[in-house]
C-alpha positions, -999 to 999 in steps of 0.1 A, spaced: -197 -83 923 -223 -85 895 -208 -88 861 -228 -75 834 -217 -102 810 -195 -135 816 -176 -149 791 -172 -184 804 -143 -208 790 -132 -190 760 -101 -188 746 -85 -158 749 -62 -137 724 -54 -113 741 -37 -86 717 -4 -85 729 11 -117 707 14 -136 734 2 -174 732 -37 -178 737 -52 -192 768 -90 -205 776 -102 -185 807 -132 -166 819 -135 -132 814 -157 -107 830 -172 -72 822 -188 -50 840 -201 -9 825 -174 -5 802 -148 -20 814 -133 -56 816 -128 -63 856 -119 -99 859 -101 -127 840 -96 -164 851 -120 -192 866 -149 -169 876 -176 -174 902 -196 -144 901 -226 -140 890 -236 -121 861 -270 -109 843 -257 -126 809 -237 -158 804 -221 -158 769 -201 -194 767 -175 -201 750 -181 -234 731 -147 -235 715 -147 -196 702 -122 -173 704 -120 -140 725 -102 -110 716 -102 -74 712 -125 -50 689 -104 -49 657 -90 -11 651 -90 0 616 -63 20 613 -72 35 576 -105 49 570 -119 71 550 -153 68 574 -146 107 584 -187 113 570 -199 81 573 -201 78 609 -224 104 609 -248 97 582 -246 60 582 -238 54 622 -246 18 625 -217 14 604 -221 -23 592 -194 -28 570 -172 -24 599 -188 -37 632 -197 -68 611 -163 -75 604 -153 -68 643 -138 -36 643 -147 -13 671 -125 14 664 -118 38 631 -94 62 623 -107 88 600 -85 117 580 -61 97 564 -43 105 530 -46 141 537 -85 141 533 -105 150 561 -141 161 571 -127 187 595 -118 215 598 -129 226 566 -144 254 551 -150 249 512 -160 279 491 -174 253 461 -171 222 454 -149 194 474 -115 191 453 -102 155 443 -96 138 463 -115 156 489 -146 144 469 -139 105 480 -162 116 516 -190 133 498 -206 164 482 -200 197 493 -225 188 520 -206 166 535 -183 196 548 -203 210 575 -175 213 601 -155 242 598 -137 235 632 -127 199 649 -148 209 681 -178 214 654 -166 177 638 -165 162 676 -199 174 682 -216 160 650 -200 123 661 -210 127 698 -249 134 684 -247 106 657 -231 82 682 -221 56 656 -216 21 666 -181 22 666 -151 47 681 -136 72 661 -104 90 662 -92 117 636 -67 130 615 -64 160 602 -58 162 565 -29 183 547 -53 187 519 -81 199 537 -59 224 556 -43 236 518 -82 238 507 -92 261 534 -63 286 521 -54 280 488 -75 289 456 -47 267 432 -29 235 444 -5 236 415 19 255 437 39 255 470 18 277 500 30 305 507 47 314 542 11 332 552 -8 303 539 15 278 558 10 298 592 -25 294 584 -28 256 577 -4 257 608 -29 274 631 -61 257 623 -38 227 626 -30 236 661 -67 243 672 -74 208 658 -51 190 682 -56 211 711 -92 204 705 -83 165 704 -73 153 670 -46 126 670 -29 137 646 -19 151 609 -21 131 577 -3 137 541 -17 125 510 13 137 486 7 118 457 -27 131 450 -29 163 424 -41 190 451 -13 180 473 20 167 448 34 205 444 39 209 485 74 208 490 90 191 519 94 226 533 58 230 534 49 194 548 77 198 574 60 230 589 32 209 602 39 182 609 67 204 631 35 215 645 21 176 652 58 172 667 57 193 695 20 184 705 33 149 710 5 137 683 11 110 652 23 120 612 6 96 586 16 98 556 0 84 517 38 90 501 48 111 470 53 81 451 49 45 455 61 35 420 99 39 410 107 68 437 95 45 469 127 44 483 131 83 481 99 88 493 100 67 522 133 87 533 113 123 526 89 111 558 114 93 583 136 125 576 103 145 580 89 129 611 124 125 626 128 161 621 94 177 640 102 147 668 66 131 658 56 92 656 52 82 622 26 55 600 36 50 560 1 46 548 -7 14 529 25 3 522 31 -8 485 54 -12 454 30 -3 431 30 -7 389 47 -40 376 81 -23 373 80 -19 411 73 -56 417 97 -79 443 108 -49 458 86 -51 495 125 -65 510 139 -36 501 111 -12 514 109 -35 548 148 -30 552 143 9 551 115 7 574 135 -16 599 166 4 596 145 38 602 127 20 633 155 18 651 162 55 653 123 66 658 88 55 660 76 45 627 52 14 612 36 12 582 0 3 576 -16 -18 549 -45 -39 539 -48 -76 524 -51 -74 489 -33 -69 456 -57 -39 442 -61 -5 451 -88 17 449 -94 57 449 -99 85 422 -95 73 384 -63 99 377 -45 101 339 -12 96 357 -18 59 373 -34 48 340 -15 20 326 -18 -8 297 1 -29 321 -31 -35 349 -66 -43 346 -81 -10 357 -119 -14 374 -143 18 371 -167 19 402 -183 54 397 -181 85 373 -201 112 377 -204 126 343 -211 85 330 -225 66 352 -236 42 334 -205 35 329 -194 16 366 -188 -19 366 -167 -17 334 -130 -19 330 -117 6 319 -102 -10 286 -141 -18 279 -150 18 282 -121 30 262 -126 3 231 -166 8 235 -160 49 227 -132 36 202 -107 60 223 -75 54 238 -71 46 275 -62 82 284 -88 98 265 -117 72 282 -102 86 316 -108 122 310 -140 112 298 -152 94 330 -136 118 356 -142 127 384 -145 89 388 -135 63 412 -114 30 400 -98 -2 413 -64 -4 401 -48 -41 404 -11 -31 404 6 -55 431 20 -84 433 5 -108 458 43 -118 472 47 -83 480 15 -81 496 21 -111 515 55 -100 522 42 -65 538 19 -82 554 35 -103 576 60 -79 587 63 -73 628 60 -35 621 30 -35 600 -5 -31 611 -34 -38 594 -62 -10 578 -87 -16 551 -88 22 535 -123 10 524 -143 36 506 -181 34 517 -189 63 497 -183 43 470 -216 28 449 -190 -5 442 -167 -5 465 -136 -26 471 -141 -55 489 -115 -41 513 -143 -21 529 -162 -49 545 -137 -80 543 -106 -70 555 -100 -84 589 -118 -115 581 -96 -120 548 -66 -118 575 -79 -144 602 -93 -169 578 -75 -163 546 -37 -153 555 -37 -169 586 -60 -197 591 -58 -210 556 -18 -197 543 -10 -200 577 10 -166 572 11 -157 611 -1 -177 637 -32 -161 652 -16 -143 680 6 -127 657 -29 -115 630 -47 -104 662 -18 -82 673 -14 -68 642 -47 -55 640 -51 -48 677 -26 -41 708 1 -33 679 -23 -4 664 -35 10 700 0 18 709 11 31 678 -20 55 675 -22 61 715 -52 43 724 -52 42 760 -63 10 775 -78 -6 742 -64 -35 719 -57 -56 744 -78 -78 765 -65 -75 805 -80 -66 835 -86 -26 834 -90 -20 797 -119 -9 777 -141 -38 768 -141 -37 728 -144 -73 722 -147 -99 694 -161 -134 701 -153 -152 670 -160 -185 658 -122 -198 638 -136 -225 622 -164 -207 610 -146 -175 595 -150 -168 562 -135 -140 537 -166 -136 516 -164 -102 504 -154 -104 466 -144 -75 436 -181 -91 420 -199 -89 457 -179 -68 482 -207 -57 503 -211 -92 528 -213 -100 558 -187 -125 570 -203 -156 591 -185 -159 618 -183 -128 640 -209 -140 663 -207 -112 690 -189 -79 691 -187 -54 723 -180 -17 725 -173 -2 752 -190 -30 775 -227 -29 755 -232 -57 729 -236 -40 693 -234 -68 671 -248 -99 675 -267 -123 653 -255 -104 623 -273 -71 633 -266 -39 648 -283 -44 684 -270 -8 703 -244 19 691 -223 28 722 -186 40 704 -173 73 712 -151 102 698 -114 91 711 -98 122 719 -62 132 725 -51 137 761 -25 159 773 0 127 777 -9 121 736 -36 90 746 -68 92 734 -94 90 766 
């Protein structure tokens, strides 16, 4: 048997947790088809020299719905290893939308109005299938979107029409091979939908056998109460669940990840439920009056009406207008911000937790991003766990591979075995470094010397060399295929 490419003598981590081995490992199309002390011959010899093998990274929490269509060499992720987005999270999605004016906040974190072109998922599938990024996607579909297609005002519950609407385009979505539905509740456009509402679709996500994610109502004081809205909710409709990003957020919130870990654990062992997050003490979306706070440094990276303004905290805005910090924010919005409200403990804490997978929620529309967008699975490898020594490195690779296929229904990715799809990282350990910063987010961490998708070699010498991912869609049995 010809093997397309040869992996000779790496060691291999496989995905799964278990303890890493040094073996051969063959791939032939797209597909790995041998593991152990190979003979065959091969038209490329990659050798190992002391690096690591292990699956494409999967990024559980993007906001990449647009990006893999207008930007399809997608750098900020395949340089970073991932092989795999999820798009539509936080209740925003691309698709299937049909906007009568401009994009609502927080709709607006993907793009203009013209980023909305896809009034139906099939319309959505087709775009990626033509722009055949370098990466695979799978998508959400997001509560706002649906409430934007229907509703004129957010500042109210939907109506029992409305809701068999959302419910409906929702249903053609999945049957058309969306994973899933997404929430963003604490967002303006989506805070006055009532459990009764949310619970109506993701009834719908239920009985298709897809996944609920969910950006809570509140991450501050009301975490607790919020975490048990969406086991109740998911545990209801019979659906998988993901708590997006996982956080105590605001200083008053600090020191309590034990006490959101218990509820997870406890909820766990009645139904299917993890929580996603990503490895750093700031977040980052739309600059809103309500998270504004003397109590955290507060980072502007865009405004539309001032521009000029990114870059700046948001205390230096405020005291350069002579304005308090509320008034500054009205100013600047619609604007994007970095909020620094955790506590690294509870990050760490979150982290390292057996039910928690790993997503960067990067923004790449974003002029200055968050450094999240392009270091976030090198900050775990050579940061948490090279460097803290957090997890050992079965454990990080799990975490943001085998553990996030099964969750999300990934058939035969995440793992490296005989059989699965060959997305596959060949990364140098001792060379790894987190380089992205808040001052210089946009680098390229040396390091990731080789990346596969789907069996053709699309990164290598810190270039895009072929795009080769694919649309992921769901299956009848829930899998993506």
């Amino acid at each position: 048997m010809l093997l397309d490419v040869l992996f000779k003598q790496v060691q291999v981590v496989d995905g799964t947790g278990a303890e890493p081995y040094v073996a051969d490992v063959g791939v032939r199309a797209e597909r790995i088809v041998a593991i152990g002390q190979l003979d065959a011959p091969a038209r490329r010899v990659v050798e190992g020299a002391g690096r690591q093998l292990m699956p494409g990274f999967i990024d559980v929490h993007t906001h990449d719905d647009t990006q893999v269509i207008r930007a399809p060499e997608m750098l900020a992720k395949i340089a970073q290893g991932v092989t795999t987005v999820i798009v539509g999270n936080c209740g925003i999605s691309a698709s299937p939308v049909v906007l009568p004016g401009d994009p609502p906040d927080p709709m607006n974190l993907l793009g203009t109005r013209e980023a909305f072109a896809y009034p139906s998922f099939e319309a959505y599938a087709a775009a990626v299938s033509q722009a055949r990024p370098a990466v695979n996607v799978a998508a959400l579909v997001g509560h706002t979107a649906l409430r934007a297609n229907v509703m004129e005002r957010f500042d109210r519950a939907a109506s029992a029409e409305e809701i068999q609407a959302m419910a409906a385009t929702l249903k053609a979505a999945l049957d058309a091979g969306a994973i899933g539905l997404s929430t963003g509740l604490a967002y303006t456009n989506a805070k006055q939908a009532p459990t009764a509402e949310v619970q109506a679709l993701v009834q719908v996500v239920g009985t298709a056998g897809a996944l609920y994610t969910t950006h809570m109502r509140d991450e501050h004081a009301g975490l607790l109460a919020s975490l048990e809205e969406s086991f109740s909710t998911a545990r209801h409709a019979g659906a998988d669940l993901v708590i997006s990003h996982l956080k105590c957020a605001g200083a008053g919130n600090w020191g309590r990840a034990p006490l959101a870990l218990k509820a997870l654990e406890q909820a766990a062992r009645r139904q299917p439920c993890n929580c996603d997050c990503y490895p750093y003490a700031a977040s980052s979306t739309t600059l809103d009056a309500w998270r504004v706070t003397e109590e955290m440094d507060i980072f502007i990276t865009w405004s539309d009406p001032h521009p000029h303004m990114a870059k700046k905290t948001l205390r230096q805005i405020a005291d350069h207008w002579g304005v308090g910090l509320l008034e500054a924010t009205e100013r600047l919005r619609p604007a994007g911000a970095i909020y620094h409200m955790m506590s690294e403990a509870d990050v760490r804490q979150i982290l390292a937790h057996p039910l928690s997978m790993v997503g960067s929620d990067g923004l790449p529309s974003d002029p200055n991003p968050h450094p999240r967008l392009w270091g976030t699975f090198p900050r775990v490898l050579a940061h948490y766990c090279r460097d803290l020594g957090l997890f050992d490195l079965a454990e990080a690779v799990r975490k943001m591979t085998g553990l996030s296929a099964g969750r999300f229904r990934l058939h035969d990715r995440g793992e490296v075995r005989v059989g699965a799809f060959a997305d596959l990282n060949l990364i140098d350990m001792a060379r790894l470094q987190d380089v992205a910063t808040y001052q210089d987010p946009c680098q390229r961490a040396p390091g990731i010397d080789l990346v596969m998708v789907n069996g053709v070699v699309a990164y290598e010498g810190g270039q895009v060399q072929r795009r080769a991912g694919r649309l992921l869609k769901r299956g009848r049995q829930g899998a993506t295929a």
